[in-house]
DODO-407145 format. One record per residue: residue number from 1; x, y, z of N, C-alpha, C in turn. Coordinates in steps of 0.001 Angstrom, whole numbers, padded with zeros to 6 digits, always signed. Layout:
<pts>
num, nu, nv, nw, cau, cav, caw, cu, cv, cw
NUM, X, Y, Z, X, Y, Z, X, Y, Z .
...
</pts>
This chain:
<pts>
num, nu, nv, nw, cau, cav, caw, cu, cv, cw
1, -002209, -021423, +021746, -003441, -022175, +022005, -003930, -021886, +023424 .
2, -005027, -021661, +023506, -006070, -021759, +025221, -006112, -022612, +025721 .
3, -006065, -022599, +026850, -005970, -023277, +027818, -007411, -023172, +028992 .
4, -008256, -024163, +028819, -010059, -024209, +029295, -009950, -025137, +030761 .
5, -009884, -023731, +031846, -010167, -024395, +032879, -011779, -024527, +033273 .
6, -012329, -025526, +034094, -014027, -024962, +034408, -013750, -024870, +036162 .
7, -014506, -024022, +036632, -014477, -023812, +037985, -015355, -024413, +038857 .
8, -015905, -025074, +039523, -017046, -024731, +040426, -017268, -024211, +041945 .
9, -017991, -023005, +041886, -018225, -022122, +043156, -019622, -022098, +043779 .
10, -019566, -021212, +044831, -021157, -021072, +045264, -021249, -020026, +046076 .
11, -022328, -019588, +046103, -022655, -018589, +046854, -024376, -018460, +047278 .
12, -024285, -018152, +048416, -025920, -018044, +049467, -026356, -019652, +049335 .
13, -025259, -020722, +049110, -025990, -021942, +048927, -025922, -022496, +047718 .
14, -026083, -021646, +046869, -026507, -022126, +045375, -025050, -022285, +044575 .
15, -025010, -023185, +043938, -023589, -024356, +042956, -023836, -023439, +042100 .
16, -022883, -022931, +041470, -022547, -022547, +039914, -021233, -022845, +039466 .
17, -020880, -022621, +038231, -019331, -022303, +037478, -019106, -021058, +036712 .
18, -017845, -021390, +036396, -017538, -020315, +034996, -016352, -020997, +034710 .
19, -016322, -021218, +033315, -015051, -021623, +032254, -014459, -020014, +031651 .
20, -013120, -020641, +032236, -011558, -019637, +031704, -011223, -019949, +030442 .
21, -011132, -019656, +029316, -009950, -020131, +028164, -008821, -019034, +028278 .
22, -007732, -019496, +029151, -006589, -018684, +029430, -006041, -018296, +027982 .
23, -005318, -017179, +027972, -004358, -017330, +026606, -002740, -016954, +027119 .
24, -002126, -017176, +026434, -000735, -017250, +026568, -000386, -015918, +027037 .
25, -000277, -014852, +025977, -000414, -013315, +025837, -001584, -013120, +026008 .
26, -001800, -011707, +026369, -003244, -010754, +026189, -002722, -009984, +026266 .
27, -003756, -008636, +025815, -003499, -006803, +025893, -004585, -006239, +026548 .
28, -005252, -006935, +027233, -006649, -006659, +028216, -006633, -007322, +029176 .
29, -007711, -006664, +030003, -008221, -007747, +031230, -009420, -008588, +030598 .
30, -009345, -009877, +031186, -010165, -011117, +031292, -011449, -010392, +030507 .
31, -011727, -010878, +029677, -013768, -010732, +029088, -014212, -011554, +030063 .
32, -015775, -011239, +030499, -016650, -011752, +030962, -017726, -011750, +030197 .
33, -018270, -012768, +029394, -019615, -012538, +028808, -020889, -013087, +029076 .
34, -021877, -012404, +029388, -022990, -012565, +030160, -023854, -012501, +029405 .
35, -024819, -013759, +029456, -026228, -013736, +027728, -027024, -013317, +028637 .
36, -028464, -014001, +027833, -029247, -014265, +028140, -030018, -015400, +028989 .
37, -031097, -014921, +029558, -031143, -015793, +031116, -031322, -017399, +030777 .
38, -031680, -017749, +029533, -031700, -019055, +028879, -030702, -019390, +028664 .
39, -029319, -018479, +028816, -028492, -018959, +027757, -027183, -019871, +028993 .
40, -026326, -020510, +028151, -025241, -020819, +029285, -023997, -020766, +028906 .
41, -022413, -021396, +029205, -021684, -021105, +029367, -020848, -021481, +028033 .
42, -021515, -022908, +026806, -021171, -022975, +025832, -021302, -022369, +025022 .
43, -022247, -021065, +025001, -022943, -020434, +023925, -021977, -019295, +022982 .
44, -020794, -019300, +023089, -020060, -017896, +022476, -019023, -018295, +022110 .
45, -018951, -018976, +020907, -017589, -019349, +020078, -017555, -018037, +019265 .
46, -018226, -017171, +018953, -017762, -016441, +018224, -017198, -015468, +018669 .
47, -017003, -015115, +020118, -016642, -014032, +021153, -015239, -014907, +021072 .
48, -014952, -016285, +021606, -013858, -016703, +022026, -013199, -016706, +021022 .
49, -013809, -016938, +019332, -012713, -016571, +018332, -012117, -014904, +018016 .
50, -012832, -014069, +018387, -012274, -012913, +018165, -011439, -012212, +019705 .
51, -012084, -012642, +020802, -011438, -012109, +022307, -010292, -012955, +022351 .
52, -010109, -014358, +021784, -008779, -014972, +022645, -008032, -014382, +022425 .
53, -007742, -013541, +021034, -006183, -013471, +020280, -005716, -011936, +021593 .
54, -006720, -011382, +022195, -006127, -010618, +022742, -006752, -010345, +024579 .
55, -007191, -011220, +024773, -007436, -011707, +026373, -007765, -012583, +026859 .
56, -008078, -013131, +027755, -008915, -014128, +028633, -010298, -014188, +028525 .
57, -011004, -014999, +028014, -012387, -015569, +027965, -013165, -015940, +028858 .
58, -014205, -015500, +029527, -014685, -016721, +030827, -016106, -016252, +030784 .
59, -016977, -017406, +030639, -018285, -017600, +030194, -018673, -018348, +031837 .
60, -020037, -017542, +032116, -020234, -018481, +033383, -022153, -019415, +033395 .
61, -022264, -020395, +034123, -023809, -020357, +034200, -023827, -020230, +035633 .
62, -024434, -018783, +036046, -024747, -018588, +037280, -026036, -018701, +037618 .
63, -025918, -018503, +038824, -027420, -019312, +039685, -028571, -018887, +038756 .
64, -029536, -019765, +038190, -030833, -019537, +037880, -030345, -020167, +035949 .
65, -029160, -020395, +035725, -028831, -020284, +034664, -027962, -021827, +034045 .
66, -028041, -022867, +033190, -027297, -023113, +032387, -027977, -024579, +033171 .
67, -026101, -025171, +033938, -026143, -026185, +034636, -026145, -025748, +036105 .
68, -026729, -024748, +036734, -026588, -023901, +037724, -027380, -024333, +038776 .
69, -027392, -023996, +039670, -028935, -024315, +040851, -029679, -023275, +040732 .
70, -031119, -023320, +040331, -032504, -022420, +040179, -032134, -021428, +041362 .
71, -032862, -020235, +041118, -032875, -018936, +041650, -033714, -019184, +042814 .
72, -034090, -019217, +044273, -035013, -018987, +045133, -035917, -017753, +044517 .
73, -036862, -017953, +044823, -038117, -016947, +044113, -037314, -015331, +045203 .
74, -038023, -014701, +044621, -037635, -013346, +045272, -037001, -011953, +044181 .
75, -036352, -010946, +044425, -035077, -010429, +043857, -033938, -011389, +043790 .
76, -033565, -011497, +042154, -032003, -012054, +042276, -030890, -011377, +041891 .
77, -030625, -009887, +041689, -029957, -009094, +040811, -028516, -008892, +042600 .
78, -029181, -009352, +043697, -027598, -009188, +044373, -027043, -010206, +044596 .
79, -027738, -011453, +044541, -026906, -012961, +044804, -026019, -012756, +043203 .
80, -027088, -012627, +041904, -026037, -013153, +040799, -024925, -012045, +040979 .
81, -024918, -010865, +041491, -023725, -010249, +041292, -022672, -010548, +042287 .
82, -023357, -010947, +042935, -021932, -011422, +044066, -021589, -012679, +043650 .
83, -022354, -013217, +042825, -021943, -014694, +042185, -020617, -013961, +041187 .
84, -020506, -013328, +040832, -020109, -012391, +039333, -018765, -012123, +040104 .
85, -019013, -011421, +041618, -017566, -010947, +042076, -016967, -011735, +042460 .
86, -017726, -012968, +042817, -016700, -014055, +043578, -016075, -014716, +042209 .
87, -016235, -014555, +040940, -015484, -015041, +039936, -014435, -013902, +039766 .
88, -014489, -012934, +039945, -013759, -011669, +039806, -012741, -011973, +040478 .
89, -012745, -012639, +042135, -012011, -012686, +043117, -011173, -014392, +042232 .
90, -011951, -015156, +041840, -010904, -016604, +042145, -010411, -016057, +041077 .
91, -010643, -015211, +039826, -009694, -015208, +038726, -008351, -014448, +038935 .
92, -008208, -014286, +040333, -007107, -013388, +040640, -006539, -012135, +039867 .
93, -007858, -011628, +039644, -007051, -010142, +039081, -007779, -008962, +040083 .
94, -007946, -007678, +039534, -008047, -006851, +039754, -009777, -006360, +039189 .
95, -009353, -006398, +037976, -010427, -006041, +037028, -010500, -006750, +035865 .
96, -011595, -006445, +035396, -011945, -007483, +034233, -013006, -006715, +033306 .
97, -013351, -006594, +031855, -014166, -006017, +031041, -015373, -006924, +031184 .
98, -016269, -006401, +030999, -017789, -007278, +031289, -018518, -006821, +030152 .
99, -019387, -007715, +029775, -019957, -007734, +028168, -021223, -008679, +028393 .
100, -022260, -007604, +028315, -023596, -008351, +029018, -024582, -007699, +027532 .
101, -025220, -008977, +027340, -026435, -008951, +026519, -027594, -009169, +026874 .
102, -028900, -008573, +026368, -029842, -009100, +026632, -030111, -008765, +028292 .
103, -030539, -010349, +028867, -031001, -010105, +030396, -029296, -009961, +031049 .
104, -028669, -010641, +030189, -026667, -010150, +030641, -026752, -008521, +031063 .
105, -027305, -007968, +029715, -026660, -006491, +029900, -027486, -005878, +031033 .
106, -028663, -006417, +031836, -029044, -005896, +033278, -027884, -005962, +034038 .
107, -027928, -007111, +034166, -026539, -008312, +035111, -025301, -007349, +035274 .
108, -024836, -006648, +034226, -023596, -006420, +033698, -023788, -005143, +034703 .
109, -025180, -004767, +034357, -025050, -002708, +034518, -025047, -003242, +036294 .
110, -026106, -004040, +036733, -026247, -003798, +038070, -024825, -003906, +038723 .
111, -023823, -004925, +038199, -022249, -005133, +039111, -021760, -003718, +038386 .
112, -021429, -003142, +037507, -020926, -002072, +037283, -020971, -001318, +038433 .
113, -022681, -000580, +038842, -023227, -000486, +040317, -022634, -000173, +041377 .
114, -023011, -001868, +041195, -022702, -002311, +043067, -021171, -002300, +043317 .
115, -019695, -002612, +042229, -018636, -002544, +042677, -017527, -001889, +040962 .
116, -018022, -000696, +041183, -016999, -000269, +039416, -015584, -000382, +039651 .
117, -014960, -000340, +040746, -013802, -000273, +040384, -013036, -001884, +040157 .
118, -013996, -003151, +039946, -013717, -004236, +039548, -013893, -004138, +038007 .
119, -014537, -003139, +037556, -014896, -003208, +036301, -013627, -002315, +035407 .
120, -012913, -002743, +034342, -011917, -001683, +033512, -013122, -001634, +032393 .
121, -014033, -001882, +031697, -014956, -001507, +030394, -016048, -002095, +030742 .
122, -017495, -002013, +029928, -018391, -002114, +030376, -019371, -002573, +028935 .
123, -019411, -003458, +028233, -020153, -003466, +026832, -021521, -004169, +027346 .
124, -022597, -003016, +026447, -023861, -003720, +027118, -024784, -004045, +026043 .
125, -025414, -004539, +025267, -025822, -005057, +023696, -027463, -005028, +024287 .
126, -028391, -005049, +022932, -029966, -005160, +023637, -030204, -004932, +024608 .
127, -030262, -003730, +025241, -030903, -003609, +026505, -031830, -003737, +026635 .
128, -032528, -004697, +027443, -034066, -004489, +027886, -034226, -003308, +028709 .
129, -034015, -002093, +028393, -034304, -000663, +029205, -035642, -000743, +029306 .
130, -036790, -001037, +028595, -038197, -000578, +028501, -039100, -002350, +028320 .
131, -039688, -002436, +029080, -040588, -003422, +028669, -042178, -003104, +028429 .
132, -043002, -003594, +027340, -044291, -002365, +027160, -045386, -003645, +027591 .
133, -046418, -003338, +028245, -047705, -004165, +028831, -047824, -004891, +027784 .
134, -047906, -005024, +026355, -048179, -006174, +025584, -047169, -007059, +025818 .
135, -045451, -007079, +025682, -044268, -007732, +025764, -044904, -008424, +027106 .
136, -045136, -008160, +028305, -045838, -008456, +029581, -046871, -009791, +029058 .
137, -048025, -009164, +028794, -048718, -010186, +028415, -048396, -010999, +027333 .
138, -047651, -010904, +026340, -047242, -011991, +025602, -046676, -013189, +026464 .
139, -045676, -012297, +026721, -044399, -013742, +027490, -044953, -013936, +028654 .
140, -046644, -013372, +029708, -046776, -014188, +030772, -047637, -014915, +030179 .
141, -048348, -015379, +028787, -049210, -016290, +028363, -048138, -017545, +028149 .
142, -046636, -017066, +027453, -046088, -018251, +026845, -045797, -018873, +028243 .
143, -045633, -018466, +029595, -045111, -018758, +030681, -046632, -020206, +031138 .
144, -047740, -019067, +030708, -048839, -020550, +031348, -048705, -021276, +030532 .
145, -048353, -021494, +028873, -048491, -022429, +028536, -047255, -023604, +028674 .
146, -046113, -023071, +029677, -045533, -023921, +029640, -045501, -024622, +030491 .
147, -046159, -023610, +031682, -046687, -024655, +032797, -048164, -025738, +033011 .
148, -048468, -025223, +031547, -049653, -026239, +031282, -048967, -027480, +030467 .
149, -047574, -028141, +030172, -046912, -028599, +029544, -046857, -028397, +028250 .
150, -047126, -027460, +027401, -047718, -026757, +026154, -046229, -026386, +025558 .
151, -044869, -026814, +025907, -043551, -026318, +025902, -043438, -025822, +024343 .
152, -044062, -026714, +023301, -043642, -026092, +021636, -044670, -024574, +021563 .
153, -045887, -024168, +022210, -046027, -023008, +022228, -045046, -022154, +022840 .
154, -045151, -022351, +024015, -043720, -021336, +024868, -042675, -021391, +023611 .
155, -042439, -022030, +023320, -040708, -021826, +022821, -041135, -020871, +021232 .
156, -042615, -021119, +020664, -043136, -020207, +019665, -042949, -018622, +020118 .
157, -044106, -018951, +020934, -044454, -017241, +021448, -042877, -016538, +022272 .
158, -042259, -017427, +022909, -040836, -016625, +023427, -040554, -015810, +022316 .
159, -039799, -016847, +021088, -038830, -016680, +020266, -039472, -015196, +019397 .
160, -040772, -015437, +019246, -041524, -014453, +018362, -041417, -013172, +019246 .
161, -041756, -013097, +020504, -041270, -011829, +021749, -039949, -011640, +021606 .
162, -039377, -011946, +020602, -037597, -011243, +021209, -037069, -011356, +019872 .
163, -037829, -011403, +018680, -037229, -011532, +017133, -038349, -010311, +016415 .
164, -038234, -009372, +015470, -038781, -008872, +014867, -038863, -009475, +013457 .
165, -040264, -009971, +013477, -040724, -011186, +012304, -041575, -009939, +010940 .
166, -041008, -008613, +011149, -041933, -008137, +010035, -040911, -008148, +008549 .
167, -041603, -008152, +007669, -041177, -008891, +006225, -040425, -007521, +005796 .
168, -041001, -006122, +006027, -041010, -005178, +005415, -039402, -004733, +006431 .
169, -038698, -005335, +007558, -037512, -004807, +008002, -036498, -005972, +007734 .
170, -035543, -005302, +006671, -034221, -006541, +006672, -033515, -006837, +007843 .
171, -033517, -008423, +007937, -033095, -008922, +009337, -032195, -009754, +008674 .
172, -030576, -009691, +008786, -029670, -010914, +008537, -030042, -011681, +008791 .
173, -029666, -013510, +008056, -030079, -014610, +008731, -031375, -014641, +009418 .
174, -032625, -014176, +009281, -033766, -013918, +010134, -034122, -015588, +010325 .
175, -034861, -016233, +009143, -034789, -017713, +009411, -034032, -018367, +010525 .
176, -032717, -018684, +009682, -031370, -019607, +010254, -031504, -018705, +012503 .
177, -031768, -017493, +012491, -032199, -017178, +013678, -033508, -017761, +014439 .
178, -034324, -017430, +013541, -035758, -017785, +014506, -035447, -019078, +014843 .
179, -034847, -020413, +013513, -034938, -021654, +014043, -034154, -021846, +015317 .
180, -032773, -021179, +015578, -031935, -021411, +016233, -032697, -021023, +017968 .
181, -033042, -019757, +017971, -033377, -019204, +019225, -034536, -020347, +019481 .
182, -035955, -020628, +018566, -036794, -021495, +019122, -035979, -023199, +019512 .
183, -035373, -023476, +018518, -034454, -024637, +019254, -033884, -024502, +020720 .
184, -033122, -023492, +020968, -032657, -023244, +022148, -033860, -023038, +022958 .
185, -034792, -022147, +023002, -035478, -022079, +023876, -036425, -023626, +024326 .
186, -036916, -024171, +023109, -037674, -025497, +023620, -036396, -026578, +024318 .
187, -035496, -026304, +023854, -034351, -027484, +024616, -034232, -027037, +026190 .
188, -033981, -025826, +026432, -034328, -025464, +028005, -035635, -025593, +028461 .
189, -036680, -025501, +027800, -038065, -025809, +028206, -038239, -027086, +028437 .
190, -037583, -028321, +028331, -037475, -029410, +028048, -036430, -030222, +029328 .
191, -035550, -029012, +029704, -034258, -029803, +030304, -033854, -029227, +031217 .
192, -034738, -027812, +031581, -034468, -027084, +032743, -035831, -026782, +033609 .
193, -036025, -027423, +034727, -036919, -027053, +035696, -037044, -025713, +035873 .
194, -036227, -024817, +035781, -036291, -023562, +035704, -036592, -022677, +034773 .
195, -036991, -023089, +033814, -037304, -022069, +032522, -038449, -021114, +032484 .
196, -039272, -021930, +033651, -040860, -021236, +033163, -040270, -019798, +034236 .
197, -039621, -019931, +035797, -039132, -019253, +036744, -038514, -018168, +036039 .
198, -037528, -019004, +035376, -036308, -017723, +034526, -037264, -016617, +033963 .
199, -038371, -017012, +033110, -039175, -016461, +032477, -040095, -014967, +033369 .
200, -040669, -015589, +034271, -041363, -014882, +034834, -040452, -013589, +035513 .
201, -039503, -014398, +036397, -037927, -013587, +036825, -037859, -012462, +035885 .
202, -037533, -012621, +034717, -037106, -011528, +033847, -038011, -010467, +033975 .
203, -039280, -010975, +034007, -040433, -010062, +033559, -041138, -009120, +034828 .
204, -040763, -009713, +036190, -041089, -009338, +037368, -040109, -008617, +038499 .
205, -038714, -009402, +037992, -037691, -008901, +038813, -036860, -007909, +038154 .
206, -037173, -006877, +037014, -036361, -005619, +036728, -035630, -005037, +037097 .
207, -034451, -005258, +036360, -033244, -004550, +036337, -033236, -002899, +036462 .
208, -032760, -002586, +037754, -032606, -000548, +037401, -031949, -000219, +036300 .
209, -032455, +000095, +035654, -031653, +001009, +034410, -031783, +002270, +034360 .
210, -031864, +003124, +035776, -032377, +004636, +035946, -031058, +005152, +036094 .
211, -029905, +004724, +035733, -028673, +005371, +035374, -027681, +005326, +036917 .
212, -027453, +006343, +037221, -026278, +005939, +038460, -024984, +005445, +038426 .
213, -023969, +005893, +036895, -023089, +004916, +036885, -022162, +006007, +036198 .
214, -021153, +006113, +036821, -020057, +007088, +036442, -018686, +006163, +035981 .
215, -017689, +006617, +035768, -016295, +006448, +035768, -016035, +005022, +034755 .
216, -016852, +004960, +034008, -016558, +003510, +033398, -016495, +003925, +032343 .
217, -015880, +003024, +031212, -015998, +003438, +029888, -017230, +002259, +029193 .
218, -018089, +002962, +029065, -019221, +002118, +028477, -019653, +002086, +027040 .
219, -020009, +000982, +026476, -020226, +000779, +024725, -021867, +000330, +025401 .
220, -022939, +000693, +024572, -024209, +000012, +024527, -024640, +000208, +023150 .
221, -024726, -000891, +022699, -025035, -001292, +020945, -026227, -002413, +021133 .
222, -026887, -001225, +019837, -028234, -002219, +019694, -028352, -002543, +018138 .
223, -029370, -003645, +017969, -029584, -004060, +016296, -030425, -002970, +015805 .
224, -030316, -002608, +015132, -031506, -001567, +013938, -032932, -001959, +013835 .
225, -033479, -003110, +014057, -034822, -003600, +014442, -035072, -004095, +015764 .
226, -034318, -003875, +016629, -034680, -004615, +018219, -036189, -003966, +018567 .
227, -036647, -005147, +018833, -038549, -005177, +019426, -038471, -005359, +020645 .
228, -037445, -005800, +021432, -037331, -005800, +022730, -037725, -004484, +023598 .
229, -036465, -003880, +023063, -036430, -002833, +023242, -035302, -001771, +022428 .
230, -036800, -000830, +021868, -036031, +000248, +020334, -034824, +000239, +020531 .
231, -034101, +000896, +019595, -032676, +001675, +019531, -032926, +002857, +020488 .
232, -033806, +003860, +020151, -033916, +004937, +020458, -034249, +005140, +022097 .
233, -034752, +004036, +022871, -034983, +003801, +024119, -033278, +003616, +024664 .
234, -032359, +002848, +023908, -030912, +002233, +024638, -030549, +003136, +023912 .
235, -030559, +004412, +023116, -029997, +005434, +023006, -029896, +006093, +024295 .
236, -031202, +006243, +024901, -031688, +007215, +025888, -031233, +006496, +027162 .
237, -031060, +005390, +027310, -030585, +004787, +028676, -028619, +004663, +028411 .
238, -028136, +005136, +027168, -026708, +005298, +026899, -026344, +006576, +027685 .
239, -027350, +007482, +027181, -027462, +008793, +027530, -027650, +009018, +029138 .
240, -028068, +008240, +030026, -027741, +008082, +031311, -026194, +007931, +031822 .
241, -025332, +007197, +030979, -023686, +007138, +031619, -022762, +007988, +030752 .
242, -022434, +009068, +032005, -021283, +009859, +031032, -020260, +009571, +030214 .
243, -020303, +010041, +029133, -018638, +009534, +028273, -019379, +008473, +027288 .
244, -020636, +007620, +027603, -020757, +006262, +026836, -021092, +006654, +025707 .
245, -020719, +005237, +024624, -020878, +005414, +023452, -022138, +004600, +022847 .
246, -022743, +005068, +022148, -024168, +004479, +020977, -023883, +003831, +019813 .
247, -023553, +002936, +019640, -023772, +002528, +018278, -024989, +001324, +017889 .
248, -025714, +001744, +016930, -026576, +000486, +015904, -026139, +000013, +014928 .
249, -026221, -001414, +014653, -026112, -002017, +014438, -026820, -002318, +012978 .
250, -026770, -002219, +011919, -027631, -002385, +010977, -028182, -003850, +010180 .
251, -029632, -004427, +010007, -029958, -005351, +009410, -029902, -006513, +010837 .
252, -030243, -006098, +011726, -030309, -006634, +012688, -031114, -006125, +013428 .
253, -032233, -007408, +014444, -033207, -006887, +015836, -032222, -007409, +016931 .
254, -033106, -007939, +018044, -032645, -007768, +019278, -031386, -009497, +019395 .
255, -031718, -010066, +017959, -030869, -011617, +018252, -029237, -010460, +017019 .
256, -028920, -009254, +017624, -027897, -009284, +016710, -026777, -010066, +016860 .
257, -026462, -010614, +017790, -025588, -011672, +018380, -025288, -012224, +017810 .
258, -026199, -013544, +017143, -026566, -014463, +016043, -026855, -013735, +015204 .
259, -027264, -012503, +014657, -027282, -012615, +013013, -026303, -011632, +012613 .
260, -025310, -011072, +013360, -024330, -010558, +013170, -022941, -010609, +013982 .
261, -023193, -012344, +014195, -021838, -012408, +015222, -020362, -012147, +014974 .
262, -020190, -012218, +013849, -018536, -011565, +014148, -018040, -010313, +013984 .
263, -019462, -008983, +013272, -019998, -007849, +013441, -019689, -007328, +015299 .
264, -020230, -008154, +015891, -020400, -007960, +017248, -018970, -008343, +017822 .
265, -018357, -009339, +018049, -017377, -009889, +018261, -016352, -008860, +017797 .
266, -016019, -008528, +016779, -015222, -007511, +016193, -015014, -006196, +016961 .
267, -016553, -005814, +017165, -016676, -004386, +017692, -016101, -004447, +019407 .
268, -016545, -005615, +020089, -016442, -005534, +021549, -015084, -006024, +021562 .
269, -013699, -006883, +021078, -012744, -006583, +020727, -011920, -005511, +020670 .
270, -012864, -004311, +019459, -012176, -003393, +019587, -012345, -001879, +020654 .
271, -013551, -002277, +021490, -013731, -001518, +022619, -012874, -002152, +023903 .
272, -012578, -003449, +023645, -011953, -003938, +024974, -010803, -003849, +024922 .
273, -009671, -002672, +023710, -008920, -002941, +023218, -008522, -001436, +023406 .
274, -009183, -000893, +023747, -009659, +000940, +023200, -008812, +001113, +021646 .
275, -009836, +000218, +020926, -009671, +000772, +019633, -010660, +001379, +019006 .
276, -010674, +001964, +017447, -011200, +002561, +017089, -012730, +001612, +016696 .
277, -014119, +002688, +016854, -015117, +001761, +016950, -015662, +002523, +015538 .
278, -015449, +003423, +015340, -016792, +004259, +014249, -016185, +003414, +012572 .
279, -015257, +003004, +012738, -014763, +002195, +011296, -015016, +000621, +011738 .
280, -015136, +000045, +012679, -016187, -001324, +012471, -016727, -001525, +011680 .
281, -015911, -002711, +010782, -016866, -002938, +009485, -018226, -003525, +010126 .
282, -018888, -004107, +010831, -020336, -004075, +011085, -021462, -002986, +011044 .
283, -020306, -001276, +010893, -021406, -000308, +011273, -021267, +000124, +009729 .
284, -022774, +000337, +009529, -023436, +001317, +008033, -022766, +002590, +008443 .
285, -022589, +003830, +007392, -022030, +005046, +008175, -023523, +005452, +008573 .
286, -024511, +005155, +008549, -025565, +006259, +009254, -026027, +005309, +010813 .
287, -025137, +004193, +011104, -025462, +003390, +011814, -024517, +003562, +013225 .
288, -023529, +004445, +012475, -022327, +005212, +013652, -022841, +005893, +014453 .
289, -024009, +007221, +013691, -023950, +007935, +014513, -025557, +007916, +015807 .
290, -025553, +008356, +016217, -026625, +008425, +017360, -027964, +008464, +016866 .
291, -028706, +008213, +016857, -030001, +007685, +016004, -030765, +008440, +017046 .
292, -031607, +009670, +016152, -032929, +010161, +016876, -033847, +009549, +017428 .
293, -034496, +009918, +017909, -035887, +009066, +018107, -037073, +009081, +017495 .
294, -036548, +009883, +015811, -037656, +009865, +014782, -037140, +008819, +014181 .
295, -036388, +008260, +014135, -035711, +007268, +013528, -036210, +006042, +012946 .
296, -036552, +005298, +012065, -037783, +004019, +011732, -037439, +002667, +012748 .
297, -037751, +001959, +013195, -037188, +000965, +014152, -038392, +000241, +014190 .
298, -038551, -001168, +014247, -039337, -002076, +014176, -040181, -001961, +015919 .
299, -040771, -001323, +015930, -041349, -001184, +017242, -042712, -002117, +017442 .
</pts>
């Protein structure tokens, strides 16, 4: 059984945590899993059911995030990572595997970065590699309407910016998803002074994803419909780190998390494990291999 410590730290000022679920045994270093900028530190039972049996768990809400203290306006991609190392440091190890989704998998690539040899693996899911001027103007309209108190639009137009709603691409669970992500999103619209910030943050403060990253062993897996951003784009930003591996994800957009969580859970397991990835029962066999960029994708 685990053992759930919660921490609280700080850094440049700003209060955060991160919760440990120790395990007795492991065959890895510590997981770190990093969501999305809405998301917080309860959000991944399905990671902690497949990572405990073979490491350490630790979910954090860092600055700008969860129960955290809001981001000062500006760049935040070097406070949260030094937020990231100073958990690196109290967990007393060495290194630790990092597993960033979404606005995570910026988070994840930039500490890779700034300090790799804290890093032993590197799993990075939905990359926002590409954001296109409509994605822009969508999510800076849902942003005024939430600062016009308009919060059940925002949490519409978000959820619809980051789900591929077309009829004609099979999406697991697509429903049981949309409700879930718009729930989550209006409950932070609702309970976090920071949501409309987080929002804009994402969209203004961009993550480098122009490559620069050697010596790691990296997984970047995307869903087969991600609207965020294609397959064939986080093909091409895979294709920036030597050695890394591609896999898609099939019957899934950019929420594959939720509509294929123990698909996902399974696979980053068996990368944090260096086990075999191309027999993941989550992957179709045409979903193994590296996907062109003629490829059909809900764009």
């Amino acid at each position: 059984m685990s053992e759930e410590t919660i921490r609280a730290l700080s850094v440049g000022g700003l209060s955060y945590s991160y919760r440990r679920l120790r395990q007795p045994r492991w065959t890895t270093e510590p997981v770190l899993v990093l969501g999305g900028a809405l998301q917080g530190m309860f959000g991944w039972p399905q990671m902690e059911d497949h990572l405990g049996p073979v490491a350490d768990v630790v979910t954090a809400d860092l600055p700008g995030m969860g129960s955290a203290d809001p981001l000062p306006p500006g760049p935040s991609i070097d406070v949260v990572c030094a937020a990231i190392e100073q958990i690196i440091d109290d967990l007393g190890v060495p290194r630790i595997n990092l597993f960033g989704f979404s606005y995570g998998a910026g988070v994840a690539f930039g500490c890779a970065r700034r300090f790799p040899g804290r890093i032993a693996r590197l799993a990075l899911g939905g990359v926002p590699a590409h954001i296109s001027e409509a994605q822009r103007e969508l999510w800076q309209r849902a942003a005024d309407h939430l600062l016009r108190g308009d919060d059940e639009t925002f949490a519409t137009l978000v959820t619809e910016g980051l789900m591929c709603l077309d009829a004609g691409r099979h999406v697991t669970h697509r429903k049981l998803a949309y409700r879930y992500v718009r729930r989550s999103i209006l409950h932070a619209a609702r309970h976090s002074g920071d949501a409309a910030a987080a929002l804009s943050r994402g969209l203004q403060d961009r993550p480098d994803f122009s490559g620069g990253l050697t010596g790691i062993p990296t997984l970047v897996f995307s869903g087969e419909h991600d609207t965020v951003t294609s397959p064939a784009r986080q093909r091409a930003f895979a294709a920036t780190i030597p050695g890394s591996r591609f896999l898609m994800i099939p019957d899934a957009d950019h929420w594959v998390v939720l509509e294929r969580p123990q698909d996902v859970a399974d696979l980053a397991a068996r990368f944090f494990t260096d086990g075999p990835l191309s027999s993941a029962p989550g992957l179709a066999p045409a979903a193994g291999r590296e996907p062109s960029p003629a490829d059909p994708a809900c764009v």
